[in-house]
Each structure stands twice: as C-alpha cells, then as structure tokens.
N, C-alpha and C positions, 0 to 999 in steps of 0.2 A: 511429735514427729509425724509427719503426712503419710499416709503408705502410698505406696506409689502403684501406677496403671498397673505394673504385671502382678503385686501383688491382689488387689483387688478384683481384679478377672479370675486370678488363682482362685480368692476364696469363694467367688461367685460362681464357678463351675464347682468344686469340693460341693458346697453347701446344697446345689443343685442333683449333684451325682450322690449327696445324702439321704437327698427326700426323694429320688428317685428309686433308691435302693429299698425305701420303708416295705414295701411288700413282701420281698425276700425276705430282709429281717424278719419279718412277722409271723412266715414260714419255718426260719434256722429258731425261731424259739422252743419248741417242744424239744429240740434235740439237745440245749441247753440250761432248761429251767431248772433241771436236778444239779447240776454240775455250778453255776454261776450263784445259784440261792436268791435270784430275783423272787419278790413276794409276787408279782403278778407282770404280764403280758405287757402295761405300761411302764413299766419301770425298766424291764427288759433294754426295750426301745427309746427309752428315754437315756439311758446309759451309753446306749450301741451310739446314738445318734453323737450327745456331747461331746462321748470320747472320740469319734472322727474327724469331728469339728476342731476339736482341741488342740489333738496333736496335729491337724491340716495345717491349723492357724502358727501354731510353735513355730513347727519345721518350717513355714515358708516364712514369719517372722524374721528367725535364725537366720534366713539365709538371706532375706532382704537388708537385715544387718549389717551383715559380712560385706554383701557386695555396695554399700554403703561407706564402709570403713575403707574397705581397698581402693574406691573413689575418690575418697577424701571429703 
C-alpha cells in the first residue's frame, strides 16, 4: 500500500519534532534513570526516541487506514 502525501509529511515533521526534542530528553534523564531502569543515558534516548516514532507511525497509519476504507 503507498502511504500517501499527508501521511508522509505527518511522519516527516513527528520524526523532525523527535530529533529536535533530543536535548530536552537528554536533560528529563536524571530525573528518570532511577524510575525507568535504563542501564545508561543511550538507551534512555534510544527508547524515548523509537517509542515516539512508533506510536506517531501506528496512530497515523490507523488512521490513514480508516480514511482509506471509508473511501473505498
């Protein structure tokens, strides 16, 4: 299945607004490392980062679906 123009712009800004966000993250780690059980600082960020990706791509998958199906 192709994705289509709005989904790809969607994931092109998420993915941009991800790697933008990296500093912050890098910052909310200490306040998290006890609590989440990351072994170290990259794994932290490596987690934060996939998981936004993940569920960005799902949800706008899902929903590129739908409004697929209701098309016809």
């Amino acid at each position: 299945m192709p994705l289509s123009p709005e989904f790809k712009k969607y994931l092109e800004e998420t993915i941009h607004g991800v790697i933008i966000g990296i500093p912050t993250l890098k910052k909310e780690y200490p306040k998290f490392k006890n609590d989440w059980k990351f072994s170290s600082e990259f794994d932290f960020l490596y987690g934060c980062i996939v998981g936004q990706i993940l569920g960005s791509q799902s949800y706008c998958l899902q929903d590129d679906t739908q409004q697929r199906s209701q098309n016809g």
